[in-house]
KETORSE-448071 format. One line per 4 residues: their letters; for each residue x, z, y of C-alpha. Coordinates in steps of 0.2 Angstrom, whole numbers, plus 5000, padded with zeros to 4 digits. Layout:
A = X Z Y; ...
end
This chain:
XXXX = 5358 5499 5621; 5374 5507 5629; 5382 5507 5614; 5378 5489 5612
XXXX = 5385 5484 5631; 5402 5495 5627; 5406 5486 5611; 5400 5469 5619
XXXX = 5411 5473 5632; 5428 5479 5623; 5427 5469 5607; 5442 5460 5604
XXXX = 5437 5440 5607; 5448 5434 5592; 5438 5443 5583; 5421 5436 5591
XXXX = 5427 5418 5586; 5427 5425 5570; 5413 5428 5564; 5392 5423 5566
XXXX = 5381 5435 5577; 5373 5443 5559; 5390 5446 5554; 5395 5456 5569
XXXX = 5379 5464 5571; 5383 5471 5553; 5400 5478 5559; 5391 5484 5572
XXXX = 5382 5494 5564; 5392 5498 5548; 5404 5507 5560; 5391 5515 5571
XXXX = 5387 5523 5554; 5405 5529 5551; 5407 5539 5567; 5392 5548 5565
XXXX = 5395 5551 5546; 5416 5559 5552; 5420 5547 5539; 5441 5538 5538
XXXX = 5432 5522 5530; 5416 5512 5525; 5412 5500 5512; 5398 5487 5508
XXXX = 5396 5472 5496; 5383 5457 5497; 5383 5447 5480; 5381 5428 5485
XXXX = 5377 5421 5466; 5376 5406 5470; 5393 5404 5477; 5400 5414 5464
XXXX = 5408 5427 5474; 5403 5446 5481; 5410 5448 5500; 5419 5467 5502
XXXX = 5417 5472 5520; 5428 5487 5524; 5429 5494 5543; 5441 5507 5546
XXXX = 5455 5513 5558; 5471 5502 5558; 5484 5510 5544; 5499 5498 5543
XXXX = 5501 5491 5524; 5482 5495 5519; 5477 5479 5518; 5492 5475 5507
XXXX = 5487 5492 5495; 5468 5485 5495; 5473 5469 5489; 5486 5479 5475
XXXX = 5468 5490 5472; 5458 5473 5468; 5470 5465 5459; 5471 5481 5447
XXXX = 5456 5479 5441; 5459 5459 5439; 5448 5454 5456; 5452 5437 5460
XXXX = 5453 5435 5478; 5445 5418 5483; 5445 5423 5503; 5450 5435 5516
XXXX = 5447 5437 5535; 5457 5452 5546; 5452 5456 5562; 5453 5471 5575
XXXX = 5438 5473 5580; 5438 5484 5595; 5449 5499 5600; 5458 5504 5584
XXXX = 5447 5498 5571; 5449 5485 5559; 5436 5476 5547; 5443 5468 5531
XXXX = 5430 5455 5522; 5434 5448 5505; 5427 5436 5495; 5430 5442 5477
XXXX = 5426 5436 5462; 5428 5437 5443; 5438 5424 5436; 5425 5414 5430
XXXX = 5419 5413 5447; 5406 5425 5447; 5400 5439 5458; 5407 5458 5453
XXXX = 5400 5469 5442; 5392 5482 5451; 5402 5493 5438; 5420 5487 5446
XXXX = 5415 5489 5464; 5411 5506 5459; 5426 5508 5451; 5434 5501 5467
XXXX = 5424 5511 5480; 5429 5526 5473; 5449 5521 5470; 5449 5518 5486
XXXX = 5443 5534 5492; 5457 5542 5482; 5469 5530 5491; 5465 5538 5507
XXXX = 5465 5554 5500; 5485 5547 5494; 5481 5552 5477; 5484 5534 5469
XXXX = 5502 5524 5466; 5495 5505 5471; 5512 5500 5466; 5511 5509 5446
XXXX = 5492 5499 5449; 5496 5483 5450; 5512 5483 5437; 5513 5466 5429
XXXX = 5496 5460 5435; 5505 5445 5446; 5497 5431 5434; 5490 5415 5432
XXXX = 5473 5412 5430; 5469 5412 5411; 5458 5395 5413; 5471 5388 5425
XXXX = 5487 5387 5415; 5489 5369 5409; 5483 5363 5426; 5498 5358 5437
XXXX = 5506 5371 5449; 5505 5368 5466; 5524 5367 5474; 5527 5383 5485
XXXX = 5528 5383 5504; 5529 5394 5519; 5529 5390 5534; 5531 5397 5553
XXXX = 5518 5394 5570; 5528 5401 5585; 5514 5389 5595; 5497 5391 5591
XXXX = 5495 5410 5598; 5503 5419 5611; 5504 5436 5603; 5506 5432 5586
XXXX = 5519 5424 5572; 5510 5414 5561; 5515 5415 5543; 5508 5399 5533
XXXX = 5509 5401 5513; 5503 5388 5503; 5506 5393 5481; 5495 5391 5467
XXXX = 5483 5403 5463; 5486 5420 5452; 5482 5437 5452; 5489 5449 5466
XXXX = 5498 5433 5471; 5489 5441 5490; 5498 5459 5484; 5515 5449 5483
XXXX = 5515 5441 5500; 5506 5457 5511; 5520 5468 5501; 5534 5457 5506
XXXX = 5528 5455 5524; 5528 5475 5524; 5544 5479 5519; 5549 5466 5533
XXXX = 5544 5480 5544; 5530 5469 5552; 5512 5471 5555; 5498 5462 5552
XXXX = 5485 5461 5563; 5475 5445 5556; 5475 5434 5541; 5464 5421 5535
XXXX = 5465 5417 5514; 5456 5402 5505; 5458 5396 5492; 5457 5375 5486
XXXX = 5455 5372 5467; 5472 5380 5462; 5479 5385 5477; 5478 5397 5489
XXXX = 5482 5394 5507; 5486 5408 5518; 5490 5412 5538; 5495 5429 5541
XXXX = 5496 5431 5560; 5510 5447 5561; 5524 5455 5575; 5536 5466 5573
XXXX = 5536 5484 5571; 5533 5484 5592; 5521 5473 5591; 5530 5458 5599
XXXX = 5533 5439 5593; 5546 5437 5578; 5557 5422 5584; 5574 5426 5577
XXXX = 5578 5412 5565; 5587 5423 5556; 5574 5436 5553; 5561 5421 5548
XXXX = 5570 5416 5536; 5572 5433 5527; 5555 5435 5527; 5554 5415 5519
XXXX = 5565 5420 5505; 5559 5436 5500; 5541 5427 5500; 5549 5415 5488
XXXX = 5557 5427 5476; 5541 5438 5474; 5530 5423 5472; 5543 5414 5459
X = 5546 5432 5450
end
């Protein structure tokens, strides 16, 4: 019951807004499990068939960039990511949840999110090269080529939140399209402490809620449209 009070108490309220009481009880628990098993990381999937997608919930200490590697990790094994939520949880600890699928819009095979679980162990043990990974894998969806490609945008929120720089990306849907925005983003020298991914028929529309590298507001005109075109060039190469 203590335990319960001091995370009630501490949790980050961004974070609270996020997600249902189940969903937080799950966390909850998930990372209560981690500390008493000394682990760096902890992963679980839930297959929602009827959906067509497995959820991938990953809690773990805040590393800059690994949301950007995990994203390079699924893509690798030619994961479409349909959603994605980032949140601090509380103290230093993050939770990743990602709504993957196959591209025929089906759950996982339990065989690739073994695959994954164990890739990603060896990332944390730096034994993979994400970037050698994901190699050529930024593509249209086989089944999606003929259709119309959605015009690329990205946009800035300055407004809507007092501690963060919203990054608004709007593009049509491929593979690692996710790794080529967080990669970008990274070598911007920002940080990401929040995004939110969907994804609408063809296109995917993203918010990334970032600082810079002293966690402060990015409002240099200059900067912001650095990050804008590097975006661009990586999303049109």
């Amino acid at each position: 019951e203590e335990k319960v009070k001091q995370f009630l108490t501490n949790v980050e309220r961004d974070y609270l807004v996020t997600y249902p009481s189940a969903e937080i009880e799950k966390h909850f628990l998930l990372l209560e499990r981690m500390k008493t098993e000394g682990k760096s990381h902890i992963v679980s999937f839930e297959n929602f068939p009827n959906i067509g997608y497995t959820e991938i919930t990953i809690i773990t200490e805040y590393r800059r960039g690994l949301f950007h590697k995990i994203a390079g990790l699924l893509s690798s094994f030619g994961i479409n990511i349909k959603g994605a939520k980032i949140n601090r949880i509380v103290d230093n600890y993050m939770v990743y949840t990602v709504q993957a699928s196959t591209i025929a819009d089906e759950p996982v095979p339990d065989s690739k999110l073994a695959d994954f679980e164990k890739i990603l162990d060896e990332l944390y043990k730096g034994t993979v090269d994400v970037e050698s990974l994901v190699e050529g894998k930024l593509e249209p969806k086989s089944f999606r080529t003929k259709v119309p490609k959605p015009e690329t945008k990205v946009k800035f929120d300055n407004r809507t939140s007092e501690k963060f720089t919203i990054v608004e990306v709007s593009t049509y849907d491929r593979i690692g399209v996710l790794y080529a925005i967080t990669k970008q983003l990274l070598l911007a020298n920002t940080r990401l402490r929040m995004a939110k991914i969907a994804t609408e028929g063809n296109r995917v529309i993203d918010a990334f809620y970032i600082t810079d590298i002293n966690y402060k507001k990015i409002t240099d005109e200059e900067k912001l449209n650095e990050i804008r075109e590097k975006i661009f060039q990586a999303l049109k190469e």
